[in-house]
C-alpha positions as CSV (number, residue, x, y, z in Angstrom):
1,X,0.0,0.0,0.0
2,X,1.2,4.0,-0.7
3,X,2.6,5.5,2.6
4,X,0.9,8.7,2.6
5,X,2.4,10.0,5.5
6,X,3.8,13.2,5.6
7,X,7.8,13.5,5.2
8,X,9.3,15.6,7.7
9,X,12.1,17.1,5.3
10,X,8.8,18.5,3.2
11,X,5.7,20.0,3.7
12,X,4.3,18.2,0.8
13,X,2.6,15.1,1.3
14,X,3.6,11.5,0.1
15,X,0.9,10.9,-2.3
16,X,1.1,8.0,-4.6
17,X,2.5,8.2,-7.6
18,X,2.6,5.5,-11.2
19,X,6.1,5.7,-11.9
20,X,7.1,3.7,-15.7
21,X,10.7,2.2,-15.5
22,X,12.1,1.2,-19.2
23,X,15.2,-0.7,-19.0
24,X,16.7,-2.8,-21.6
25,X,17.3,-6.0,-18.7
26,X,15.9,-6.7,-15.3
27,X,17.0,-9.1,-12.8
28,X,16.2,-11.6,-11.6
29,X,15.0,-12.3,-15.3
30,X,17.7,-11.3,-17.4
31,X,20.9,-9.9,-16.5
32,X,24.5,-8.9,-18.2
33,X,25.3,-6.1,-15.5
34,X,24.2,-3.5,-12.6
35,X,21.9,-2.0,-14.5
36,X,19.5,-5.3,-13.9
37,X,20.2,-5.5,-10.6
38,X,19.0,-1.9,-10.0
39,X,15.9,-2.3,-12.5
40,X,14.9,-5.2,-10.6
41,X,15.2,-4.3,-7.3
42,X,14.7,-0.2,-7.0
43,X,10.4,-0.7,-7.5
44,X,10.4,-2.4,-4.0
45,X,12.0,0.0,-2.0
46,X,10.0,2.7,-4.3
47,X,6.8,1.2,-2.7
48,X,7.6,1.6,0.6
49,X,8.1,5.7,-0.6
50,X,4.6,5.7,-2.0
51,X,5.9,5.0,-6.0
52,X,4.5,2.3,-7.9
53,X,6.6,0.9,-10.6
54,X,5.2,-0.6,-13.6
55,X,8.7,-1.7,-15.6
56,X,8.6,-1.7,-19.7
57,X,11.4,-4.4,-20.6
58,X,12.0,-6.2,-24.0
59,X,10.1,-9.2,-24.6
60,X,13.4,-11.8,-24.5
61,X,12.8,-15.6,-23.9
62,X,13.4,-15.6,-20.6
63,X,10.9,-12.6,-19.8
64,X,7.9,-14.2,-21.7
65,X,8.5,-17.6,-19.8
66,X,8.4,-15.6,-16.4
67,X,5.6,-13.4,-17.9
68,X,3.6,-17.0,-18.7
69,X,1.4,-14.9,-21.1
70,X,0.6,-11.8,-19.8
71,X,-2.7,-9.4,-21.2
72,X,-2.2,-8.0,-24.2
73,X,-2.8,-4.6,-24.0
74,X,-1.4,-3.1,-27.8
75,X,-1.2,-4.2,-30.9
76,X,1.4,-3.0,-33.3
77,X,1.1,-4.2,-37.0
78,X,4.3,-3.3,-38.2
79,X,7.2,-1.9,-35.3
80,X,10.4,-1.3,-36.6
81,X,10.4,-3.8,-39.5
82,X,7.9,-6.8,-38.3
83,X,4.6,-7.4,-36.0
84,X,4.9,-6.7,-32.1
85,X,2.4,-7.0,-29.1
86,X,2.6,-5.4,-25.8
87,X,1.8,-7.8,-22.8
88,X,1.1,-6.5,-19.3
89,X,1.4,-9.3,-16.4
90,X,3.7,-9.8,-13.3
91,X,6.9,-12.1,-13.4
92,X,9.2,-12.6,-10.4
93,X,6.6,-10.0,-8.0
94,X,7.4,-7.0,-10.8
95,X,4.3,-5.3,-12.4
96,X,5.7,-5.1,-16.2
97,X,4.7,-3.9,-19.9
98,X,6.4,-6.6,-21.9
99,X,7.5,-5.6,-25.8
100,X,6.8,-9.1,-27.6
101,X,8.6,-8.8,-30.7
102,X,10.1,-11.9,-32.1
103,X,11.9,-10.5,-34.9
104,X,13.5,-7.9,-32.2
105,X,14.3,-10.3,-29.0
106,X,14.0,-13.8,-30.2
107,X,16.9,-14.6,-30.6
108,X,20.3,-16.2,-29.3
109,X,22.6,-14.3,-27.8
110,X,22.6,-11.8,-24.7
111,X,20.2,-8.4,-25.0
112,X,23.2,-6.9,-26.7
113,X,25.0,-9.2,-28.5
114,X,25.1,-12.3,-30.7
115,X,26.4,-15.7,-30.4
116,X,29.7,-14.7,-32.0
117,X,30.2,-11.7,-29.3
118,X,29.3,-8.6,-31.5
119,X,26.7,-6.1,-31.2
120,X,23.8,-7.2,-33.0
121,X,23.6,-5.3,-36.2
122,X,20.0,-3.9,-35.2
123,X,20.9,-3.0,-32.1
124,X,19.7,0.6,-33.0
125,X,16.2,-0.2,-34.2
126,X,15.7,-3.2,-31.6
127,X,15.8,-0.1,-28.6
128,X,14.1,2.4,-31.2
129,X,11.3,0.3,-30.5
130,X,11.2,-0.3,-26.7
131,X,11.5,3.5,-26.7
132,X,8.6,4.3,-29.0
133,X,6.4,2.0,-27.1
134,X,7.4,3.9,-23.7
135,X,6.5,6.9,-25.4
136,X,3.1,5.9,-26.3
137,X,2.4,4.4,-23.0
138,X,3.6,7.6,-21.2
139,X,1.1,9.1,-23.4
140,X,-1.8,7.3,-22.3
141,X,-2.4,5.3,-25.8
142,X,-1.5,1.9,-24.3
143,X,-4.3,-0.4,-21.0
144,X,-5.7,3.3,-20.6
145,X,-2.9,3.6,-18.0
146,X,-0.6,6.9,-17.6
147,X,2.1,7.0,-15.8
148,X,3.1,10.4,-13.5
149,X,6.7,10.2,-14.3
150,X,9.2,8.0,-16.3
151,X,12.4,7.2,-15.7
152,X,14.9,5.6,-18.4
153,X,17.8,3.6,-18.4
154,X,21.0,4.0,-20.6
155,X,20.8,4.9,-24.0
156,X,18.9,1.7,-24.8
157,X,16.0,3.6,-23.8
158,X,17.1,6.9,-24.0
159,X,14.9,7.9,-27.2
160,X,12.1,7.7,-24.6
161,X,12.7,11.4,-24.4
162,X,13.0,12.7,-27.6
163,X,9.8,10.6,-29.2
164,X,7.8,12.6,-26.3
165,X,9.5,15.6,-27.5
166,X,8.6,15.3,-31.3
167,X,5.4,14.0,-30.5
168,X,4.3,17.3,-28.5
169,X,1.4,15.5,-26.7
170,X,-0.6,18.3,-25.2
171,X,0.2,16.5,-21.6
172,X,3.4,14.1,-21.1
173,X,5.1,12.9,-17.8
174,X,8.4,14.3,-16.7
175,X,11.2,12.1,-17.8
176,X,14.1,11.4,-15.8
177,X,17.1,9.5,-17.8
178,X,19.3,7.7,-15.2
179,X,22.8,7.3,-17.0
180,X,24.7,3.8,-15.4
181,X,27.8,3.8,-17.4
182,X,28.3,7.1,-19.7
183,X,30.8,5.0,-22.0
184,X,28.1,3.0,-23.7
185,X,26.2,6.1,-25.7
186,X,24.2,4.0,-28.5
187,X,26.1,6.3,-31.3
188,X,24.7,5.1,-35.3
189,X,24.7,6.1,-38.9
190,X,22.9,9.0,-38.8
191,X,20.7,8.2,-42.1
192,X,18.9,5.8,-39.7
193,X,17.0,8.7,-38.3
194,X,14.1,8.6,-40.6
195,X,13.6,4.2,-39.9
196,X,13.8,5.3,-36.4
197,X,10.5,7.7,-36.8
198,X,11.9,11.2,-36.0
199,X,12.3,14.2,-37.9
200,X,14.8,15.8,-39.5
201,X,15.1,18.6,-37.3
202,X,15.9,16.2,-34.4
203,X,19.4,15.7,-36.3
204,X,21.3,19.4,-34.9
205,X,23.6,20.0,-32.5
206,X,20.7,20.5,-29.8
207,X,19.4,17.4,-30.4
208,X,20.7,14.2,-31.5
209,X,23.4,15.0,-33.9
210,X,26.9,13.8,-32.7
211,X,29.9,14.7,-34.9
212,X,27.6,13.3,-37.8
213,X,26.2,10.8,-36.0
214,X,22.7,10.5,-34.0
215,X,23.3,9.5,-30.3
216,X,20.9,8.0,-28.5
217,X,22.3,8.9,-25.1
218,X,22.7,12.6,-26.5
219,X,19.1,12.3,-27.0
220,X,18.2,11.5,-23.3
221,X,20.2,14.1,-22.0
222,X,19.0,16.7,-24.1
223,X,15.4,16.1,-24.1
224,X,15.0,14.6,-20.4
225,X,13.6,16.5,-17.8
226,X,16.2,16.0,-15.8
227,X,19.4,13.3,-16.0
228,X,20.4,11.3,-12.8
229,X,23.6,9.2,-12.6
230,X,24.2,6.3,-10.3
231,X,26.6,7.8,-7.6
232,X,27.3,11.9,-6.3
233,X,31.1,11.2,-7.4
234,X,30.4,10.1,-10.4
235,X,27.8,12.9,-11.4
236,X,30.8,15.7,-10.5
237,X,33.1,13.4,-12.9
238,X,30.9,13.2,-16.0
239,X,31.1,17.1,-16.2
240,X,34.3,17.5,-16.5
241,X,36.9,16.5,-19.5
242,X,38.6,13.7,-17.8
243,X,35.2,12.1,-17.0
244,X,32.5,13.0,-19.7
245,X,33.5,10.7,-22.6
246,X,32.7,13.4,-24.8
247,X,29.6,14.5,-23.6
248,X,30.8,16.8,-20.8
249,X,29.8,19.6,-22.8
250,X,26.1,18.7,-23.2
251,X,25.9,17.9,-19.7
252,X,27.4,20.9,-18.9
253,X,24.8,23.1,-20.1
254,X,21.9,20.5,-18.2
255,X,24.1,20.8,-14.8
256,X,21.5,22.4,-13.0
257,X,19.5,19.6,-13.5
258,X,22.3,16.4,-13.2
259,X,22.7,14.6,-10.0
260,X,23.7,11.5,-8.5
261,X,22.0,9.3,-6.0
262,X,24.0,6.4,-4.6
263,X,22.9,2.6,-5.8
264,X,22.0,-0.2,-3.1
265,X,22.0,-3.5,-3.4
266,X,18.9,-6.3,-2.7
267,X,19.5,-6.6,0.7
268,X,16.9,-9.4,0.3
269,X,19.0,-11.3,-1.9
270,X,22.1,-10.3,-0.8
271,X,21.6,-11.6,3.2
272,X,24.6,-13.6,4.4
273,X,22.5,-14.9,7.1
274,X,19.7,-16.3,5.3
275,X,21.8,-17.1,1.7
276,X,21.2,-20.6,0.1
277,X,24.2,-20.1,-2.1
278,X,26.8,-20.1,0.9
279,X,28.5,-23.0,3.1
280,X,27.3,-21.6,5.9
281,X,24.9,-18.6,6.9
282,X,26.4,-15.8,9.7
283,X,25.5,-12.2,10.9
284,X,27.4,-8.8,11.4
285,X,27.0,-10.3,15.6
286,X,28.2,-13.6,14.8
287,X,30.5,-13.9,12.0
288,X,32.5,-16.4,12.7
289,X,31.1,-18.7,10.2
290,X,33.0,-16.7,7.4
291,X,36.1,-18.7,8.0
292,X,33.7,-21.9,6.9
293,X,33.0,-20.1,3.8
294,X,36.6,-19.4,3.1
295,X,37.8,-22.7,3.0
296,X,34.5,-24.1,0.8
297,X,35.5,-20.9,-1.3
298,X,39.7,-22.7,-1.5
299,X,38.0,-25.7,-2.2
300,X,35.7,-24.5,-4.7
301,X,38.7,-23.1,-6.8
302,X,40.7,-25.9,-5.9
303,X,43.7,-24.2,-4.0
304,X,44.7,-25.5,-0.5
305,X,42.4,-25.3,2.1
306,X,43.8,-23.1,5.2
307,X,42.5,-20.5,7.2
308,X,45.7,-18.5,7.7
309,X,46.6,-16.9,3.6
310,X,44.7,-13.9,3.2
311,X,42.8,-14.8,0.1
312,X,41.1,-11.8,-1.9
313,X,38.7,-12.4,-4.6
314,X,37.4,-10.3,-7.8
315,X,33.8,-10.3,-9.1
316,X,33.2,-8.5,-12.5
317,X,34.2,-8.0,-16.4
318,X,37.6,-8.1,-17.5
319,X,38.2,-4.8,-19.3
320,X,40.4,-2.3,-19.0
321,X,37.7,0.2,-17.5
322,X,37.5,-2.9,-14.8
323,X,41.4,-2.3,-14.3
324,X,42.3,-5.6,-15.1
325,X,45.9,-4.8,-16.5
326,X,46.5,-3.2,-13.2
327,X,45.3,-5.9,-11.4
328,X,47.5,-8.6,-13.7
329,X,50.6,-6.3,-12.6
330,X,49.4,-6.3,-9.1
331,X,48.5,-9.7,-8.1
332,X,52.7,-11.5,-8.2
333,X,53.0,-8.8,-5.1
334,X,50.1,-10.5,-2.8
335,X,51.4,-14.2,-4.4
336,X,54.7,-13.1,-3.3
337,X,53.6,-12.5,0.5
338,X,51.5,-15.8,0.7
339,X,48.2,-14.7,-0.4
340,X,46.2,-16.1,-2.7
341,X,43.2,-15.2,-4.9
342,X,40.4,-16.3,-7.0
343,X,38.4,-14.4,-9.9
344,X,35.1,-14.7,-11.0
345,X,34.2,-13.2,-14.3
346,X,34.4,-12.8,-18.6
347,X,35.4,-9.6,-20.8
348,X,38.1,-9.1,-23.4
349,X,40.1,-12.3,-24.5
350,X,43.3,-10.8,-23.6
351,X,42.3,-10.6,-19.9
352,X,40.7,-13.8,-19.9
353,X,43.9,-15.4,-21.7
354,X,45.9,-13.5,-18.9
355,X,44.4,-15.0,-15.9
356,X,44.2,-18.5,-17.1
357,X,47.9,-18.4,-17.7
358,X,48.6,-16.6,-14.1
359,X,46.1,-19.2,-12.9
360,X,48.8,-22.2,-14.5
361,X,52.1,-20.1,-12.6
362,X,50.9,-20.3,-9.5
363,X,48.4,-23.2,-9.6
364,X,48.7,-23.2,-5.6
365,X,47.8,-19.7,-5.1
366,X,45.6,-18.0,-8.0
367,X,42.6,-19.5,-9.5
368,X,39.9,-17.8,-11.7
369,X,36.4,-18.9,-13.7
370,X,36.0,-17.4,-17.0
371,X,32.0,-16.6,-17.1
372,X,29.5,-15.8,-14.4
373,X,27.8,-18.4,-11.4
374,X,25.7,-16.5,-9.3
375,X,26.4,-19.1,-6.8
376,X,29.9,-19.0,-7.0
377,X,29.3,-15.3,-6.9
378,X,28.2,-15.1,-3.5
379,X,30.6,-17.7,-2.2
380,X,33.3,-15.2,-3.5
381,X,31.7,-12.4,-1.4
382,X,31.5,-15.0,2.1
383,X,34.5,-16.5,1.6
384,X,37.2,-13.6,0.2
385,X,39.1,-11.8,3.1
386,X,39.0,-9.0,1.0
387,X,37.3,-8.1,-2.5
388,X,39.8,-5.9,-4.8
389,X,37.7,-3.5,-7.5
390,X,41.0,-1.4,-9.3
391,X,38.1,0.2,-11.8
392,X,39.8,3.3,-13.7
393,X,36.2,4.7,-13.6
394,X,33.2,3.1,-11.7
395,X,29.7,4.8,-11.7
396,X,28.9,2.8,-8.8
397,X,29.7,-0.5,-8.6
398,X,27.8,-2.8,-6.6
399,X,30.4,-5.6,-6.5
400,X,31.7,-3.4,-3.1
401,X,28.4,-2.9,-1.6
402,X,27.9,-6.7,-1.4
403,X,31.2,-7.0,-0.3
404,X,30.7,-4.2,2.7
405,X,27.1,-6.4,3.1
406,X,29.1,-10.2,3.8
407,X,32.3,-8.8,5.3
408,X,35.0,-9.1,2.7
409,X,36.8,-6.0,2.9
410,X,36.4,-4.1,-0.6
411,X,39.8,-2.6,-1.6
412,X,38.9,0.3,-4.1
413,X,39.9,2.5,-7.1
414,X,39.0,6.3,-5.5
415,X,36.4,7.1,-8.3
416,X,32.8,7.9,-8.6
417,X,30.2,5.3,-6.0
418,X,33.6,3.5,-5.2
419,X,34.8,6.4,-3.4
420,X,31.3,7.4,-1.7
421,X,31.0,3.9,-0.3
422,X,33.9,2.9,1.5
423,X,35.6,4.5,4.1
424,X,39.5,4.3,3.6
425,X,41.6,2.4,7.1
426,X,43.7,5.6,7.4
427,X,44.9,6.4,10.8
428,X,42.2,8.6,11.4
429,X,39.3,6.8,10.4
430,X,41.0,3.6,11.9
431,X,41.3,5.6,15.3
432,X,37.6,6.6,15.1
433,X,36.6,3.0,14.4
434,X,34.8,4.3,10.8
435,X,36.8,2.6,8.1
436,X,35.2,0.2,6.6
437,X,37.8,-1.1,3.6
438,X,41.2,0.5,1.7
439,X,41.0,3.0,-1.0
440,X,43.5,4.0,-3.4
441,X,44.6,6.5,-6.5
442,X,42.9,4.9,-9.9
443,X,44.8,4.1,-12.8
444,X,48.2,3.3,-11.0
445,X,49.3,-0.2,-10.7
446,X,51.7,0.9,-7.7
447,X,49.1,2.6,-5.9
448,X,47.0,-0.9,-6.1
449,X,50.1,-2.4,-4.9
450,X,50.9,-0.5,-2.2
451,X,47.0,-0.8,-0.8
452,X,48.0,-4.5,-0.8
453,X,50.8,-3.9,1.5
454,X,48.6,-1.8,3.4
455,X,45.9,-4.5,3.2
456,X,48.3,-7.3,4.6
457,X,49.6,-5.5,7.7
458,X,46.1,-4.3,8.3
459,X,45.9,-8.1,7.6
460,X,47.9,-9.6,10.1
461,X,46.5,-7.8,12.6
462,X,43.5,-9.6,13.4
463,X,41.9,-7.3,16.1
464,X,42.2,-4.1,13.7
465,X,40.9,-6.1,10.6
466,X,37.7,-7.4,12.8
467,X,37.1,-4.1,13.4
468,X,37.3,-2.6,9.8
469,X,35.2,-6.3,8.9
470,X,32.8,-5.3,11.4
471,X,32.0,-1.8,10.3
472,X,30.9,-3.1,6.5
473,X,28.9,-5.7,7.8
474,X,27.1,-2.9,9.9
475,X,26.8,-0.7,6.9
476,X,23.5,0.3,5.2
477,X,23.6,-0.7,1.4
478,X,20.4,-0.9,1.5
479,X,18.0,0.2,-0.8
480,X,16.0,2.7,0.8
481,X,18.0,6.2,1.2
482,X,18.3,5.9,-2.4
483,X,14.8,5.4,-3.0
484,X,13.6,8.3,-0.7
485,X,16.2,10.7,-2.6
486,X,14.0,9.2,-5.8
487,X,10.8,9.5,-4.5
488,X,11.7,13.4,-3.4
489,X,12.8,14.2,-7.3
490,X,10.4,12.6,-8.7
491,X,7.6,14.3,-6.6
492,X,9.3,17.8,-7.3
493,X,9.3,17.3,-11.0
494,X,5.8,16.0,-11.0
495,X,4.7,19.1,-8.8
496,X,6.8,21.6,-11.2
497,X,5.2,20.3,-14.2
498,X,1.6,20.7,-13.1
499,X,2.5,24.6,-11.9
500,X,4.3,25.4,-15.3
């Protein structure tokens, strides 16, 4: 039910609000990255704020199974070159719009790309189409349902925005566009504009154009009420040079309306004391069972079983954003002072080809899986001593929040939601028993190494490394401060609008 109480920070009250999410993947129902993770678990913790989220995904296998049907609300003849139907229905307790379109999703393959590891050559009319049908549905033209506000995900739905724009209904929600990962911008041959449904004047430097391309991220940030990014380090960063990937200029002139509110993690999934996927199940209180996960995590890589190495683990792609060259440089420093460590994880075949042969060096000490186990996963997260994340940028990561959540002590890049979510074991922070992992300059190989040094002293002190252990399994990575901060915008913008 809607929590209509009154928020003491306003004098507004919390009235309900229909809130459309459109993201290209949701979890638990199909996942490459973070952005799932957040599409799938943000509408919960927006309920308890008085927001109800009704998510429009693509219609990919695994959604139509879950969906077992659904109603079908629209019918669309011809979408982007072949017949499509939109289904509402509810799959894995999410209220959804599904885009059924076989000649769009039906396919082998991730969302993104095919069986041979390339984008799929569509890729540009395959989100056309989930952003057109968000459009209409914000519009009111699809279940006579309307939505309040709508927020967008990545450039895969980015075009929500500018087919509300060219449309010029005489009433349209507020759009927020919430940027995970500014490198991926959905940039295309501009003569698609006209097979994507929009007008030539979208193509100028205020609106799509981008050095004679169309952009379909361009597009979210230029038409979108307002643009919201996934961390408040990481919204300073994209505005500058360094950080905007070109597009530090556009958001330059939105900067008044670009923010960043900090991710969470499914504290419901993520519980180390009621996980499935773990040896064994322990609290913040009681932890003790940790060391029981560490040697099912040394057997499950096959390295000697003992409690005393100080093993650290690695969840995530290998890319060079991910730092993995730094990491490759790093790790013969923590072999070479009898640690060991395991990685879980799939990217670029030079990385992948790098850890398998590190893995065959030191066969007693390093160990890695080339792909993605959710169980394996979460063992990683009970099991590690520590969880190293050497990212060169990270929006937010959430690799570190489940590592603050299960005790592994995250040792971090100092960039965007790494740097707002873990409090570096520097003297002071150590001596006002606040730190809750190591940080250290990005980009630098012998700044990562020297955090290892750091991290086995602080190691082989036991008492000091409970402590700084303690403080992340105490730490709040919940969901719901992030979904009051969305709750507050997306009431202002809703409030604005129906003034102007």
């Amino acid at each position: 039910m809607p929590d209509n109480r009154r928020d003491d920070r306003s004098p507004w009250p919390l009235t309900p609000l229909r809130l459309l999410s459109v993201a290209p993947e949701i979890f638990p129902l199909i996942k490459t990255g973070g952005l799932a993770d957040v599409a799938g678990a943000l509408p919960a913790a927006l309920a308890r704020q008085g927001v109800g989220v009704t998510s429009l995904v693509p219609g990919y296998r695994p959604v139509l199974d879950a969906l077992r049907g659904g109603e079908v609300v629209a019918d669309y003849p011809a979408l982007m070159g072949g017949p499509a139907v939109v289904r509402r229905g509810s799959a894995a307790g999410l209220g959804m719009f599904v885009l059924d379109a076989p000649h769009l999703y039906l396919r082998e393959g991730n969302p993104y790309l095919g069986p041979d590891g390339r984008d799929w050559p569509d890729n540009p009319v395959r989100f056309a189409a989930l952003s057109r049908v968000a459009a209409d549905i914000a519009q009111g033209r699809i279940a006579a349902w309307r939505p309040d506000i709508v927020q967008t995900h990545d450039w895969q739905s980015a075009l929500t925005a500018a087919y509300l724009h060219f449309d010029r209904p005489e009433r349209r929600p507020p759009v927020v566009m919430t940027i995970h990962n500014l490198a991926f911008q959905g940039i295309f041959p501009a003569y698609l504009l006209e097979t994507l449904g929009l007008p030539a004047a979208a193509y100028a430097m205020d609106g799509l154009e981008y050095h004679g391309s169309i952009g379909f991220l361009k597009a979210g940030l230029v038409y979108a009420d307002h643009v919201t990014t996934v961390s408040p380090t990481y919204a300073r960063e994209i505005l500058t040079p360094e950080g905007g990937m070109g597009l530090d200029g556009v958001l330059a002139t939105r900067a008044g309306q670009v923010s960043g509110i900090l991710n969470g993690i499914d504290t419901r999934v993520w519980d180390p004391s009621t996980d499935t996927l773990i040896a064994a199940p322990y609290t913040a209180k009681k932890p003790g069972a940790r060391a029981v996960n560490k040697l099912a995590l040394q057997a499950a890589f096959g390295l000697p079983q003992a409690p005393e190495p100080f093993l650290l683990g690695s969840v995530g792609r290998l890319t060079e954003q991910k730092g993995l060259d730094l990491l490759i440089e790093a790790l013969p420093t923590l072999l070479e002072m009898g640690g060991q460590f395991v990685l879980l994880g799939s990217g670029d075949a030079p990385f992948e080809d790098a850890c398998r042969a590190m893995a065959t060096a030191y066969p007693d000490r390093l160990a890695c899986r080339i792909g993605y186990d959710e169980s394996i996963a979460h063992l990683i997260q009970a099991g590690s001593d520590a969880l190293v994340v050497p990212s060169r940028f990270e929006p937010c990561g959430l690799t570190q929040l489940c590592a603050l959540r299960y005790g592994a002590v995250p040792i971090v890049a100092r960039v965007g939601g790494l740097a707002d979510t873990v409090i570096d074991a520097n003297p002071a922070a150590l001596a006002a028993r606040a730190a809750t992992g190591l940080q250290f300059t990005a980009g630098s190989s012998a700044a990562l190494i020297d955090a290892l040094h750091r991290a086995g002293e602080l190691y082989s002190d036991q008492r000091l490394w409970a402590a700084v252990r303690r403080n992340g399994l105490l730490s709040d990575v919940s969901w719901e401060q992030a979904a009051s901060q969305y709750a507050a915008l997306f009431r202002n913008l809703v409030r604005k609008q129906a003034s102007a």
